[in-house]
N, CA and C atoms of all chains as a GROMACS GRO file, in nm:
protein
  564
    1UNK      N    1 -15.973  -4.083   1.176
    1UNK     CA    2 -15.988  -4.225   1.146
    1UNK      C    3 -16.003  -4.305   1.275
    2UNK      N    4 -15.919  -4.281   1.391
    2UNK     CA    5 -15.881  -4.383   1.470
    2UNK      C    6 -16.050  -4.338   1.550
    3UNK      N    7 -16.056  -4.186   1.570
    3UNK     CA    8 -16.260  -4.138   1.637
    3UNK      C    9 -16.314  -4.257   1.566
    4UNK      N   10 -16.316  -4.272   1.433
    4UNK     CA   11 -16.425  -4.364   1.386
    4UNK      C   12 -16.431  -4.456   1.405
    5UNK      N   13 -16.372  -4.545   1.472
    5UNK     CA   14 -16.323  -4.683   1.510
    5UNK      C   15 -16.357  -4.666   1.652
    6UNK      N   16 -16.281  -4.547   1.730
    6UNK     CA   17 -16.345  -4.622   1.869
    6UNK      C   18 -16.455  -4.570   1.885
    7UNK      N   19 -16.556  -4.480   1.808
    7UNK     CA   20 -16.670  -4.425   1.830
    7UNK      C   21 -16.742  -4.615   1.809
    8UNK      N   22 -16.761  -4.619   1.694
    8UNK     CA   23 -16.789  -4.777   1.619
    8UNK      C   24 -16.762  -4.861   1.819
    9UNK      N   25 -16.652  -4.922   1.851
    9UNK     CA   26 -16.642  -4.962   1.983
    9UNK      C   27 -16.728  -4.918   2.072
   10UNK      N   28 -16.716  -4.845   2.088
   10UNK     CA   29 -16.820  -4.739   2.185
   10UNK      C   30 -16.942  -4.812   2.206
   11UNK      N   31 -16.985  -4.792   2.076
   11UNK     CA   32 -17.140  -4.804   2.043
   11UNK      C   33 -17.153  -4.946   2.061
   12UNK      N   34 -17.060  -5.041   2.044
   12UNK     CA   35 -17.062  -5.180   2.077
   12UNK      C   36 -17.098  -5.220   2.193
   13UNK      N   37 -16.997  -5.156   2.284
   13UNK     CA   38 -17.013  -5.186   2.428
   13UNK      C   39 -17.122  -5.124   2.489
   14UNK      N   40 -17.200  -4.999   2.476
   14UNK     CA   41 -17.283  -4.924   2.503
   14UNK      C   42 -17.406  -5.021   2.459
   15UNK      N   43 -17.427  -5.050   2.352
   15UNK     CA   44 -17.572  -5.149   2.278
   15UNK      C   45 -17.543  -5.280   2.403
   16UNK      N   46 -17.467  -5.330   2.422
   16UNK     CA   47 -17.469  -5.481   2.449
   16UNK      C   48 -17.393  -5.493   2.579
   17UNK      N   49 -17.474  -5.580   2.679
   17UNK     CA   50 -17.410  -5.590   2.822
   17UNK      C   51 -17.320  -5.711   2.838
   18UNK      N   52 -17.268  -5.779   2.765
   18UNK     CA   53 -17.118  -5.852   2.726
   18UNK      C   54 -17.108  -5.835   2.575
   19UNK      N   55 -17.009  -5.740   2.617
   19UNK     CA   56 -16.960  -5.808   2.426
   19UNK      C   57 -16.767  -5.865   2.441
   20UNK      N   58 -16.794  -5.965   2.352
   20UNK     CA   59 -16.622  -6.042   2.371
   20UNK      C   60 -16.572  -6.002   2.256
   21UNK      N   61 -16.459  -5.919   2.214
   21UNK     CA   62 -16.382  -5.909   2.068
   21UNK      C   63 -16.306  -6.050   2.088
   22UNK      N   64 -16.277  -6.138   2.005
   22UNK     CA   65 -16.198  -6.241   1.968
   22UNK      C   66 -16.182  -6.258   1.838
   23UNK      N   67 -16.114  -6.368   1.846
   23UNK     CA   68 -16.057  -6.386   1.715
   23UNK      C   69 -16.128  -6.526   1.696
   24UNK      N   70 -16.224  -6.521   1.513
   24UNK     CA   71 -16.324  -6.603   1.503
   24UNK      C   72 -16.446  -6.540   1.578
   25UNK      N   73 -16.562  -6.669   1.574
   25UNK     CA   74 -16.699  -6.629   1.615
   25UNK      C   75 -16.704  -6.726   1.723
   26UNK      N   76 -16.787  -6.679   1.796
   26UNK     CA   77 -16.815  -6.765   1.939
   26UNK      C   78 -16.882  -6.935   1.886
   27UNK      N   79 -16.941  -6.920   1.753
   27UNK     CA   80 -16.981  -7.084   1.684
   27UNK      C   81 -16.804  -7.133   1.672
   28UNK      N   82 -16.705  -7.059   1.556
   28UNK     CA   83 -16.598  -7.129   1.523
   28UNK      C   84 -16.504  -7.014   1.622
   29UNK      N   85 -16.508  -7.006   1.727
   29UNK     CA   86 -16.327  -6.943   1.771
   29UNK      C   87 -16.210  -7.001   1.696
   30UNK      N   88 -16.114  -6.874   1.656
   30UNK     CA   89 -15.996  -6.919   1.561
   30UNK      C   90 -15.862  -6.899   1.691
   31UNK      N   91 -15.904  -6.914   1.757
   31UNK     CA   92 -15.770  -6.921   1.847
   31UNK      C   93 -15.767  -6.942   1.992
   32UNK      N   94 -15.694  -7.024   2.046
   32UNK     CA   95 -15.689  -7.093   2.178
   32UNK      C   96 -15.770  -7.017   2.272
   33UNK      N   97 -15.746  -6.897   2.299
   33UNK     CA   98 -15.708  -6.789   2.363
   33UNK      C   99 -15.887  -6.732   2.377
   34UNK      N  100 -15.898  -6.714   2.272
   34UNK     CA  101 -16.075  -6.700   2.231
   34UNK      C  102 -16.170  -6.824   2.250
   35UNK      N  103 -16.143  -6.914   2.236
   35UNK     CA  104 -16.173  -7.024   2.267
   35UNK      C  105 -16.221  -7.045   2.413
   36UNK      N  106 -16.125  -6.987   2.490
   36UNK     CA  107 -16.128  -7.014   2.593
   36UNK      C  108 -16.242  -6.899   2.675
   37UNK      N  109 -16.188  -6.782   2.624
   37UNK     CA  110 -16.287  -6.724   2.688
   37UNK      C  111 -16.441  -6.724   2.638
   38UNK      N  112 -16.470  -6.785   2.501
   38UNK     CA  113 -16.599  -6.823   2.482
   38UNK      C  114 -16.668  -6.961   2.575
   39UNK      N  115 -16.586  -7.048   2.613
   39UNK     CA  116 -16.587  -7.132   2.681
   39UNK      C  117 -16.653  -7.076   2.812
   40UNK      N  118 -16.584  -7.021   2.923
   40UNK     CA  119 -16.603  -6.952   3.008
   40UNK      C  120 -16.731  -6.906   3.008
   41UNK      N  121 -16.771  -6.801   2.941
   41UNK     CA  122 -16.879  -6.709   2.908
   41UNK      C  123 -17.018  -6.804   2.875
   42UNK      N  124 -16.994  -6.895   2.837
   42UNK     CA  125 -17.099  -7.036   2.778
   42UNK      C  126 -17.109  -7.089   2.906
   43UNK      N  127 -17.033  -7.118   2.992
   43UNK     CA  128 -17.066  -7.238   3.107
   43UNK      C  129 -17.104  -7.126   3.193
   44UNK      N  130 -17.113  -6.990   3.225
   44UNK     CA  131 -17.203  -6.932   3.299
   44UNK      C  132 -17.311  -6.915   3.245
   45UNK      N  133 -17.346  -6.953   3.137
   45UNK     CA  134 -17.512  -6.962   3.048
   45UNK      C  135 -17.551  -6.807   3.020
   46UNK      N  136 -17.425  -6.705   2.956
   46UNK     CA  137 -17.460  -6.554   2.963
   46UNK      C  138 -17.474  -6.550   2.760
   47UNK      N  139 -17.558  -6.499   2.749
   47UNK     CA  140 -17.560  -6.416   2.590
   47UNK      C  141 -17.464  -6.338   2.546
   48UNK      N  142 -17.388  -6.319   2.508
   48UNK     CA  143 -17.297  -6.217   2.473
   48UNK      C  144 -17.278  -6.180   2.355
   49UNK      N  145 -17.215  -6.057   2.311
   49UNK     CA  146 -17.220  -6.020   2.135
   49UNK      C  147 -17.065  -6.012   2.108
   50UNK      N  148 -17.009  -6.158   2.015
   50UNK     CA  149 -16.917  -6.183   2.006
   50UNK      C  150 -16.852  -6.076   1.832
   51UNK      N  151 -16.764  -6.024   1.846
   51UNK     CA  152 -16.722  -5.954   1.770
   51UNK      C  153 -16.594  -6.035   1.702
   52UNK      N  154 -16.569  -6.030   1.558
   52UNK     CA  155 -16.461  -6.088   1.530
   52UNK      C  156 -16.399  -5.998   1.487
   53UNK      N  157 -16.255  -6.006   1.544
   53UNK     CA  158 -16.159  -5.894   1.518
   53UNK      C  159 -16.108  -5.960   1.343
   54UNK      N  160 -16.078  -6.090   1.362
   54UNK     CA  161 -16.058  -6.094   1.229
   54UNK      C  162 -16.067  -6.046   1.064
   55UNK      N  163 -16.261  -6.040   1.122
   55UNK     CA  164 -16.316  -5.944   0.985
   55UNK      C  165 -16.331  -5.823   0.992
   56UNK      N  166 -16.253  -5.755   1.084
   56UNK     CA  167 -16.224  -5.628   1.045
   56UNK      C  168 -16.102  -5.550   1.114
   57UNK      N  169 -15.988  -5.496   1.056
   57UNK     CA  170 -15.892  -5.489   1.101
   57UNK      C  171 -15.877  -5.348   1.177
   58UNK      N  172 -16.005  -5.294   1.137
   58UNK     CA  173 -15.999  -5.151   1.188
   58UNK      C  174 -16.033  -5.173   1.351
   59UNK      N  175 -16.081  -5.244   1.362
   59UNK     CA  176 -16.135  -5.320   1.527
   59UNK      C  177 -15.997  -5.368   1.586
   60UNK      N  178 -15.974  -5.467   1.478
   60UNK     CA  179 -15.832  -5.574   1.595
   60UNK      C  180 -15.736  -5.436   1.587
   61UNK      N  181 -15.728  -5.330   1.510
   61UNK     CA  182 -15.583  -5.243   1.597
   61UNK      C  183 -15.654  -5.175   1.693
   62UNK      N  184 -15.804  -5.066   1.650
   62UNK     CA  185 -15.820  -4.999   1.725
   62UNK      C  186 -15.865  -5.019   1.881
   63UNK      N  187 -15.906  -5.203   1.882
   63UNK     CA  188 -15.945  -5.196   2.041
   63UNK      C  189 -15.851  -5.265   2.131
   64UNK      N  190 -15.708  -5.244   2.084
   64UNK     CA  191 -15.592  -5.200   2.169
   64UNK      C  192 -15.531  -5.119   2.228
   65UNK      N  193 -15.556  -5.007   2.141
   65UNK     CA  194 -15.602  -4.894   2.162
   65UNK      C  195 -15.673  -4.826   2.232
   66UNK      N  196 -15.825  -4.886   2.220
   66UNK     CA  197 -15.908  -4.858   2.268
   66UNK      C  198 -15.924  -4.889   2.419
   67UNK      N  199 -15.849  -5.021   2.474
   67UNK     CA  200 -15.851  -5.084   2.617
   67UNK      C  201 -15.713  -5.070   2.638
   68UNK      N  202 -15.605  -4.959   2.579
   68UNK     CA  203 -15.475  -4.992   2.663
   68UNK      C  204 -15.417  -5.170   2.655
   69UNK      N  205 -15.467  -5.230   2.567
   69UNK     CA  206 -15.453  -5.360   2.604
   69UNK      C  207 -15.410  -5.468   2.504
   70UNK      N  208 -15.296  -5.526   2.491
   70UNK     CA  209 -15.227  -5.587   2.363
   70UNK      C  210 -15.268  -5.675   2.295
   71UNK      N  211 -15.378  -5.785   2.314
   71UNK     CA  212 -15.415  -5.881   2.307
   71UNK      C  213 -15.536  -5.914   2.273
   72UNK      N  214 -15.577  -5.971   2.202
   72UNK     CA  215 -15.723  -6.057   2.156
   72UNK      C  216 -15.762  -6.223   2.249
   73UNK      N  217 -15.847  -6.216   2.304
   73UNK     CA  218 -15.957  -6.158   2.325
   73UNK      C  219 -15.938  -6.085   2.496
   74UNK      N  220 -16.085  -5.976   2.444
   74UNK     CA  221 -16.120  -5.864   2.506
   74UNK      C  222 -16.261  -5.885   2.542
   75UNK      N  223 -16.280  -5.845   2.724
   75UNK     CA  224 -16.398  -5.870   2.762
   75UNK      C  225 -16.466  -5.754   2.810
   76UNK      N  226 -16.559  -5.707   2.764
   76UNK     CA  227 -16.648  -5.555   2.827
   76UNK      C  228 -16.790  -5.605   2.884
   77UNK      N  229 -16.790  -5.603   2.989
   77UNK     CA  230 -16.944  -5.625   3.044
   77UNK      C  231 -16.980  -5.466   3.090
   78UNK      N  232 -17.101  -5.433   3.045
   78UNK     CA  233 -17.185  -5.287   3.113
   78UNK      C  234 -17.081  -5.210   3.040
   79UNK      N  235 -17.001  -5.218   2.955
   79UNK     CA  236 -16.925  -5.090   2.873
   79UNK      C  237 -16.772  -5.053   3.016
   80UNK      N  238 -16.771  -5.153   3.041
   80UNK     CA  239 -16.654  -5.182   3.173
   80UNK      C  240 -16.574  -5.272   3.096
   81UNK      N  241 -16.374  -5.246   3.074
   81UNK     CA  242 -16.311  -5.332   3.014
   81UNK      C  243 -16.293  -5.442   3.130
   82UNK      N  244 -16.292  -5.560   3.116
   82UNK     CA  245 -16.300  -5.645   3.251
   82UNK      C  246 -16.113  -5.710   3.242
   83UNK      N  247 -16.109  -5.728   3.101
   83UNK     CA  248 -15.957  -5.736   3.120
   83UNK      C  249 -15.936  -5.929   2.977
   84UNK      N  250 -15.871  -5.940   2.951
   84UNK     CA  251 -15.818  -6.053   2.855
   84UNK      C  252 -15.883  -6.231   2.913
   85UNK      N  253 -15.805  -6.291   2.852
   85UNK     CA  254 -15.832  -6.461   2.924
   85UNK      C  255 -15.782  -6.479   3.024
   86UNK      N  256 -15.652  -6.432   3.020
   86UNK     CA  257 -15.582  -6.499   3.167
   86UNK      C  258 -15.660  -6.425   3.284
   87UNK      N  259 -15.735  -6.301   3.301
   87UNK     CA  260 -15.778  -6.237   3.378
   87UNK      C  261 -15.903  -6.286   3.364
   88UNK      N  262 -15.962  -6.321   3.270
   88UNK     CA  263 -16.140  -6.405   3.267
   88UNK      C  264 -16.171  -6.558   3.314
   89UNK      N  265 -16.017  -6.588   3.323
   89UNK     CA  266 -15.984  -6.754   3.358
   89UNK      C  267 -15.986  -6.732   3.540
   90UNK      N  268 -15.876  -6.671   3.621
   90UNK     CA  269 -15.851  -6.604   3.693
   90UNK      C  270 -15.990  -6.593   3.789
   91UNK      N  271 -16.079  -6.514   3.718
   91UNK     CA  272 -16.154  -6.465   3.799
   91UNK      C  273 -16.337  -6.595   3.766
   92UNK      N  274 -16.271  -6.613   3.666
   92UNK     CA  275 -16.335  -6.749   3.675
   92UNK      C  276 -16.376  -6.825   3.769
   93UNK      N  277 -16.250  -6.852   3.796
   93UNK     CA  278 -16.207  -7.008   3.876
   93UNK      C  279 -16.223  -6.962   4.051
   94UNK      N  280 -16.228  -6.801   4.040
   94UNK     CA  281 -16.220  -6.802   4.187
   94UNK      C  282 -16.404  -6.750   4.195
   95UNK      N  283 -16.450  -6.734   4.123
   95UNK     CA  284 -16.573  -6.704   4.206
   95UNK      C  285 -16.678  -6.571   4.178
   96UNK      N  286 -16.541  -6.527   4.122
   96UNK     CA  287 -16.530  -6.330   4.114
   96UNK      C  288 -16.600  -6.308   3.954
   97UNK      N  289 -16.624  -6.372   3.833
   97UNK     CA  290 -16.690  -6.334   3.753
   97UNK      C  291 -16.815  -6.342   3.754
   98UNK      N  292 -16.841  -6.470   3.772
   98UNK     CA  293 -17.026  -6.491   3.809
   98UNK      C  294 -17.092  -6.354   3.933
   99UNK      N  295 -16.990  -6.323   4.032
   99UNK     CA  296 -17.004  -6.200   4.125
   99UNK      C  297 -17.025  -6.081   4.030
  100UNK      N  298 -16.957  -6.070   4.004
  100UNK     CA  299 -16.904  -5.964   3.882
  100UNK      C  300 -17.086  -5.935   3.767
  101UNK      N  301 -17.057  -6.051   3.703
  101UNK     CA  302 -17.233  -6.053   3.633
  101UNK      C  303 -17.348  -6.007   3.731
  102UNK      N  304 -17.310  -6.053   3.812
  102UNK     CA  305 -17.481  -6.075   3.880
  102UNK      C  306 -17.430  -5.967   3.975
  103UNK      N  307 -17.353  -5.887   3.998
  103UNK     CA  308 -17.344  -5.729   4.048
  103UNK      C  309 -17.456  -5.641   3.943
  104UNK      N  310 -17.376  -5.644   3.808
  104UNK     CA  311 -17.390  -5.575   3.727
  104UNK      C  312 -17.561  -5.614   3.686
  105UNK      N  313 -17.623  -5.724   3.728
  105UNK     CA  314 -17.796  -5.726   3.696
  105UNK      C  315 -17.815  -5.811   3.575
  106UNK      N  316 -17.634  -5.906   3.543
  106UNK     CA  317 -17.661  -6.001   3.468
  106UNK      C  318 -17.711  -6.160   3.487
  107UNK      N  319 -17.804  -6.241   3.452
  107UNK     CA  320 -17.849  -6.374   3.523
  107UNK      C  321 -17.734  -6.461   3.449
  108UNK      N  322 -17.651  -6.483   3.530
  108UNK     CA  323 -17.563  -6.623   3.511
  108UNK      C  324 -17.630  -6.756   3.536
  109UNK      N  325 -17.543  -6.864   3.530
  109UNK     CA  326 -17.645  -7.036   3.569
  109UNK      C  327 -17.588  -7.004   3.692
  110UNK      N  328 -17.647  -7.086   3.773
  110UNK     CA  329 -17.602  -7.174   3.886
  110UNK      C  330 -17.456  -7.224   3.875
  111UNK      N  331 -17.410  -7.196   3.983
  111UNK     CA  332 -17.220  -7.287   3.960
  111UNK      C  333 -17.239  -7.371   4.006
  112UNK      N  334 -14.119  -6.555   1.530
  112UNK     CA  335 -14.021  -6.416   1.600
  112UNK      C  336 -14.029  -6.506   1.734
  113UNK      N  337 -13.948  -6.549   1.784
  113UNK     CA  338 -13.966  -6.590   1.930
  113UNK      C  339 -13.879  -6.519   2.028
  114UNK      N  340 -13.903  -6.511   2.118
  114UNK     CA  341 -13.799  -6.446   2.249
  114UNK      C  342 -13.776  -6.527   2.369
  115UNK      N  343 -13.666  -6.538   2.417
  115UNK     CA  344 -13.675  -6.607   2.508
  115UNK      C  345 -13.674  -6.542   2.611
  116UNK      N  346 -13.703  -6.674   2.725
  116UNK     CA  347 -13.747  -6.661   2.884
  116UNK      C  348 -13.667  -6.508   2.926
  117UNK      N  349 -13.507  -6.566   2.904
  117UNK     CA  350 -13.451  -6.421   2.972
  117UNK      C  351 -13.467  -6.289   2.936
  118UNK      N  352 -13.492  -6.291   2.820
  118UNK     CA  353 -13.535  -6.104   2.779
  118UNK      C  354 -13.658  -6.104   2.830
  119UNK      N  355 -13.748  -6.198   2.825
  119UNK     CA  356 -13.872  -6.164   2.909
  119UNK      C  357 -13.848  -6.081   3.008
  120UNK      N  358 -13.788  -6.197   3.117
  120UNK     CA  359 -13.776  -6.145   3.271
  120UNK      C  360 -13.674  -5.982   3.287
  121UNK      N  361 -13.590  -5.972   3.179
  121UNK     CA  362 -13.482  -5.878   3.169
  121UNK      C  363 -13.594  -5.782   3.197
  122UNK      N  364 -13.677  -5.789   3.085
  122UNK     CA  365 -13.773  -5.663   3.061
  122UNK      C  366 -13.868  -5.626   3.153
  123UNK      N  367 -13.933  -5.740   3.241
  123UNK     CA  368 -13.987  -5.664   3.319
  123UNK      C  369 -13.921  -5.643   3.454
  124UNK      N  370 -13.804  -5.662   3.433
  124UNK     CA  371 -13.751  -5.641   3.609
  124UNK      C  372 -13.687  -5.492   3.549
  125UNK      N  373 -13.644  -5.455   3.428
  125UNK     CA  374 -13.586  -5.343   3.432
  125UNK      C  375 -13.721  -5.187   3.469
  126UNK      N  376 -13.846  -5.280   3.430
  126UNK     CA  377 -13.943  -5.164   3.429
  126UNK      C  378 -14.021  -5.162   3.589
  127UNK      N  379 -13.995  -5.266   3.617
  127UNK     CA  380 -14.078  -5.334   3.736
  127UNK      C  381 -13.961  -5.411   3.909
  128UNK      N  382 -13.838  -5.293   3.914
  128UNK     CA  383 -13.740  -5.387   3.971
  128UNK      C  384 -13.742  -5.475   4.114
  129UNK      N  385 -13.854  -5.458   4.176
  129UNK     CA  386 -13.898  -5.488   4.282
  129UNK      C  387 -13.937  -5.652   4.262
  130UNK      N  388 -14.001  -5.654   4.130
  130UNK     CA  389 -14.090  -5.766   4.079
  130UNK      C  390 -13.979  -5.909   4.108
  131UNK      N  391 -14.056  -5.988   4.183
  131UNK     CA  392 -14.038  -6.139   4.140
  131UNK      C  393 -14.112  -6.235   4.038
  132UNK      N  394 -14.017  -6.256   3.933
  132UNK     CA  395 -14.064  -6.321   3.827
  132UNK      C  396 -14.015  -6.451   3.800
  133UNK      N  397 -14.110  -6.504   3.769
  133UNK     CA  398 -14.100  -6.670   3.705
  133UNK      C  399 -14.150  -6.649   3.577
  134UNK      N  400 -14.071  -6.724   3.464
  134UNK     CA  401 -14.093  -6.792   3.359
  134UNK      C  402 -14.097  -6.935   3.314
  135UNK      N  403 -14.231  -6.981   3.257
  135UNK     CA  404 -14.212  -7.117   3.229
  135UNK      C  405 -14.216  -7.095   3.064
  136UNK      N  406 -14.139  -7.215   2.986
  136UNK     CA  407 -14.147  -7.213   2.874
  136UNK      C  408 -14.252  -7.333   2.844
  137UNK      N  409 -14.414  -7.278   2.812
  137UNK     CA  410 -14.468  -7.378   2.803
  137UNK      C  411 -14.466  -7.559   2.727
  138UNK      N  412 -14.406  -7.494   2.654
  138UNK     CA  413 -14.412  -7.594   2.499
  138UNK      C  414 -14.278  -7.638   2.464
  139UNK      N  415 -14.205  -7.550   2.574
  139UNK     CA  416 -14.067  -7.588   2.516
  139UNK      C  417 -14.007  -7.523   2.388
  140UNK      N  418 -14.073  -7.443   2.309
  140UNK     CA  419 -14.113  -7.427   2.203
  140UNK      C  420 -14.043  -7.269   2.216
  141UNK      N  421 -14.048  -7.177   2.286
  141UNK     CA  422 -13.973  -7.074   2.273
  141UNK      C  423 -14.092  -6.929   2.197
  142UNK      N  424 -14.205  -6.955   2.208
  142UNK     CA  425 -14.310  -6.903   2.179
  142UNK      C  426 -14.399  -6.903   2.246
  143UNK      N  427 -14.454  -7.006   2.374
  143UNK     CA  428 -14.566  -7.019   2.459
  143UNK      C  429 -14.517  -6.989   2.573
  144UNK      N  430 -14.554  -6.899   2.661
  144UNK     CA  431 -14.471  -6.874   2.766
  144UNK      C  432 -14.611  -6.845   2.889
  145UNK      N  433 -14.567  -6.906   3.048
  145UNK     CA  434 -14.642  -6.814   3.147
  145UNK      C  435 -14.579  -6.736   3.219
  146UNK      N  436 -14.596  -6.634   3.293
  146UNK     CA  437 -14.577  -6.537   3.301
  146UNK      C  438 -14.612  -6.510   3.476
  147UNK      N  439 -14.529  -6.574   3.632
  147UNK     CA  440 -14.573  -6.503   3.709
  147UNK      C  441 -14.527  -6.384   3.795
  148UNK      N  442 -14.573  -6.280   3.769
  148UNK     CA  443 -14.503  -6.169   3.850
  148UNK      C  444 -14.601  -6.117   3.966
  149UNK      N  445 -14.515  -6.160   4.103
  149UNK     CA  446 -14.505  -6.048   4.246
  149UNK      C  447 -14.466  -5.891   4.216
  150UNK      N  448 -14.506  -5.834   4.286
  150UNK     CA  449 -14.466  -5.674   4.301
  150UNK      C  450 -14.570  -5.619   4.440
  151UNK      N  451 -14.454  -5.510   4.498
  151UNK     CA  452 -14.496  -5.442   4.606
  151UNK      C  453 -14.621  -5.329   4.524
  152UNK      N  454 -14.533  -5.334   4.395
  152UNK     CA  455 -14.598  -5.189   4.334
  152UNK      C  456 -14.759  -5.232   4.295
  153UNK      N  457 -14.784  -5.337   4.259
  153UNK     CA  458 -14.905  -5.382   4.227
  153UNK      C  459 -15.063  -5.352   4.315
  154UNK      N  460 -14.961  -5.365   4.481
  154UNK     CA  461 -15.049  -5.290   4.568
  154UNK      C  462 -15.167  -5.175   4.514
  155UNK      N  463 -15.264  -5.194   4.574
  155UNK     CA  464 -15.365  -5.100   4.531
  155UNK      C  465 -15.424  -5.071   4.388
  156UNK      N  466 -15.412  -5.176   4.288
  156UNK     CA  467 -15.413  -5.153   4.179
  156UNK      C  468 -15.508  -5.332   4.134
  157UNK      N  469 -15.589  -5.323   4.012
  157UNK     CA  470 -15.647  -5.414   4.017
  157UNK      C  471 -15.611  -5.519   3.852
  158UNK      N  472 -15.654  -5.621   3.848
  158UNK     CA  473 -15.578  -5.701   3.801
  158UNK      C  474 -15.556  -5.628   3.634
  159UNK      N  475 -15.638  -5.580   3.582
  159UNK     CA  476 -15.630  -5.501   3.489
  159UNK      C  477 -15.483  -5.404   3.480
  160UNK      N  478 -15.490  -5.358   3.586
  160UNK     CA  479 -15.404  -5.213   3.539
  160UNK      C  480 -15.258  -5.296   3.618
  161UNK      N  481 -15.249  -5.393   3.693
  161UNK     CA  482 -15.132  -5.465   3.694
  161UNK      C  483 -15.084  -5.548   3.551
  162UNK      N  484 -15.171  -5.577   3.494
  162UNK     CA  485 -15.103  -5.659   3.389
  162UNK      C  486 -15.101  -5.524   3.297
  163UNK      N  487 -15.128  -5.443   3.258
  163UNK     CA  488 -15.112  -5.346   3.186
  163UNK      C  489 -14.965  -5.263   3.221
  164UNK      N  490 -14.959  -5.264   3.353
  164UNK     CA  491 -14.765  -5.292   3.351
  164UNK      C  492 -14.694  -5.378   3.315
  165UNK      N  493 -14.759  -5.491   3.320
  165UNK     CA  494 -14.651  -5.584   3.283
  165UNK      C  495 -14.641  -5.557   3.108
  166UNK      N  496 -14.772  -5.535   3.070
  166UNK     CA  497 -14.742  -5.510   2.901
  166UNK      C  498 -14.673  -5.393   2.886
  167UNK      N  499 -14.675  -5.300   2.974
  167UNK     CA  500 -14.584  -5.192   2.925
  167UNK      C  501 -14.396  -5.223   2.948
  168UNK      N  502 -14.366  -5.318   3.071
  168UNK     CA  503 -14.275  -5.340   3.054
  168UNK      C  504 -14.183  -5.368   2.935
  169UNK      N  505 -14.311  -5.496   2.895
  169UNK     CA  506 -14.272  -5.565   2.733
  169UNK      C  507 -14.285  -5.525   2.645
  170UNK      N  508 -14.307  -5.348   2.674
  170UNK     CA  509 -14.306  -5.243   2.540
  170UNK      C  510 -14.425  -5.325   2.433
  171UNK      N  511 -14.371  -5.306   2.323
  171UNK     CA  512 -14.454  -5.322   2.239
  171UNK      C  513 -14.443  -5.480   2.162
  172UNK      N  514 -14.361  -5.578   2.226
  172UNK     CA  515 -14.361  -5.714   2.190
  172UNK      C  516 -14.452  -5.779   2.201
  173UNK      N  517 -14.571  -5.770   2.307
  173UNK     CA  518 -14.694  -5.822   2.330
  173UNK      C  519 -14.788  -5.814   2.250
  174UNK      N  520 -14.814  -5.975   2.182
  174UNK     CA  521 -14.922  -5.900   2.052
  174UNK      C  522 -14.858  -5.937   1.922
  175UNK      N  523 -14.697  -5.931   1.929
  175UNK     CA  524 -14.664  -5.878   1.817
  175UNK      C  525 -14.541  -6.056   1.798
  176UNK      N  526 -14.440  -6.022   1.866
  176UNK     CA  527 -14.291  -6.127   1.871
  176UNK      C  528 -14.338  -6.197   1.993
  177UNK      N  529 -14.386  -6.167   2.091
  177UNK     CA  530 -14.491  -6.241   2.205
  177UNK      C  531 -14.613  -6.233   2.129
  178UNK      N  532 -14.629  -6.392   2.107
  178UNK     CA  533 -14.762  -6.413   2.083
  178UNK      C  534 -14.851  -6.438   2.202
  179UNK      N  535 -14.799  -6.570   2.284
  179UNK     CA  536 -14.824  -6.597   2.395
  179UNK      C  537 -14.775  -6.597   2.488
  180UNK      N  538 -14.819  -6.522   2.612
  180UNK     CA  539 -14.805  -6.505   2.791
  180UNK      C  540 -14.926  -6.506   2.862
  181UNK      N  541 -14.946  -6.654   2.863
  181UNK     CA  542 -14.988  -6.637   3.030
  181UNK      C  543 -14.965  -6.530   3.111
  182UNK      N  544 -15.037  -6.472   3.195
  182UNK     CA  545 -15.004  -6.366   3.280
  182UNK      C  546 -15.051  -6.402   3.389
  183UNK      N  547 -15.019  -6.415   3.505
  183UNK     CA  548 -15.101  -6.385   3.699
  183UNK      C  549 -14.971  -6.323   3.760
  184UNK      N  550 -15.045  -6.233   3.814
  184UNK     CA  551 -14.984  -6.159   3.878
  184UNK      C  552 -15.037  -6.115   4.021
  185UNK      N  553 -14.946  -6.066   4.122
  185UNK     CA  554 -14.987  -6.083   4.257
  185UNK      C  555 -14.921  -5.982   4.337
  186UNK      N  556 -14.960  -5.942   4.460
  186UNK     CA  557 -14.864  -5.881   4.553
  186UNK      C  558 -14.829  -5.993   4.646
  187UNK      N  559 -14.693  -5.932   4.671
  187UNK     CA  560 -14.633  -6.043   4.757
  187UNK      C  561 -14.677  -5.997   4.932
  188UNK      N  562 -14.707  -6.125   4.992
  188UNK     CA  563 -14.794  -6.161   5.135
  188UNK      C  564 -14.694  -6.023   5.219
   0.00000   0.00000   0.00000
């Protein structure tokens, strides 16, 4: 059961060069926390494939699991776990995510 | 389920004893909390797999009776 779930993950992060699990959709985020990191991800002007853990529960347990990691929301750029909000805020503010994108061959905006 | 500040800090200094920790209670509220922890041990390790100690400290409350923590974490200068 739990293969089928993080295979399913897998294939998420593998198809798509940001994908954000949160809670809600990047139109309605259902929680501060997601909110925020859709926020973030929007003011660097990046596409991303927002996943809602909400509508499916086999996701919100298994990609805790899946990233060692307790919390919603979850950031994977290039199939790389990058780490939660406080770590997407973090690296935000200093400089290091837009670095981070445009390492990886993603076009961010202008800061 | 709320927990307070001191079992926080209890918990990660028992897993982490080196660690200097601050707790703020955001809200007052006994549910919103930030979270800053120093450690020597953090050395060489990147922000990921430092806060992934700190969640292991907090066992399995993170997520669950911790809804919210702020987390930054740092090595000390």
């Amino acid at each position: 059961m739990e293969n089928v779930v993080f295979t399913r993950i897998q294939k998420e992060i593998d198809d798509n060069d940001i994908v954000l699990f949160m809670k809600g959709s990047a139109v309605y985020p259902q929680c501060g926390f997601s909110s925020m990191a859709v926020q973030i991800l929007s003011h660097l002007g990046t596409t991303f494939r927002d996943i809602n853990v909400l509508e499916d529960n086999d996701i919100r347990e298994g990609i805790k699991d899946f990233s060692n990691w307790p919390t919603i929301p979850q950031l994977y750029v290039k199939g790389e776990f990058i780490g939660g909000c406080d770590i997407m805020r973090e690296m935000y503010e200093e400089g290091e995510l837009q670095k981070l994108l445009q390492d990886k061959g993603i076009e961010v905006a202008a800061a | 389920m709320a927990m307070d500040a001191a079992t926080i800090e209890q918990m990660i200094m028992e897993a982490i004893p080196d660690a200097v920790v601050k707790i703020e209670d955001l809200r007052g509220d006994g549910e919103h909390y930030a979270a800053y922890v120093s450690s020597a041990s953090f050395a060489g390790k990147n922000r990921v797999q430092q806060h992934q100690m700190v969640y292991k400290a907090l066992q399995n409350k993170m997520g669950g009776e911790l809804h919210a923590l702020a987390l930054q974490t740092s090595v000390p200068d």
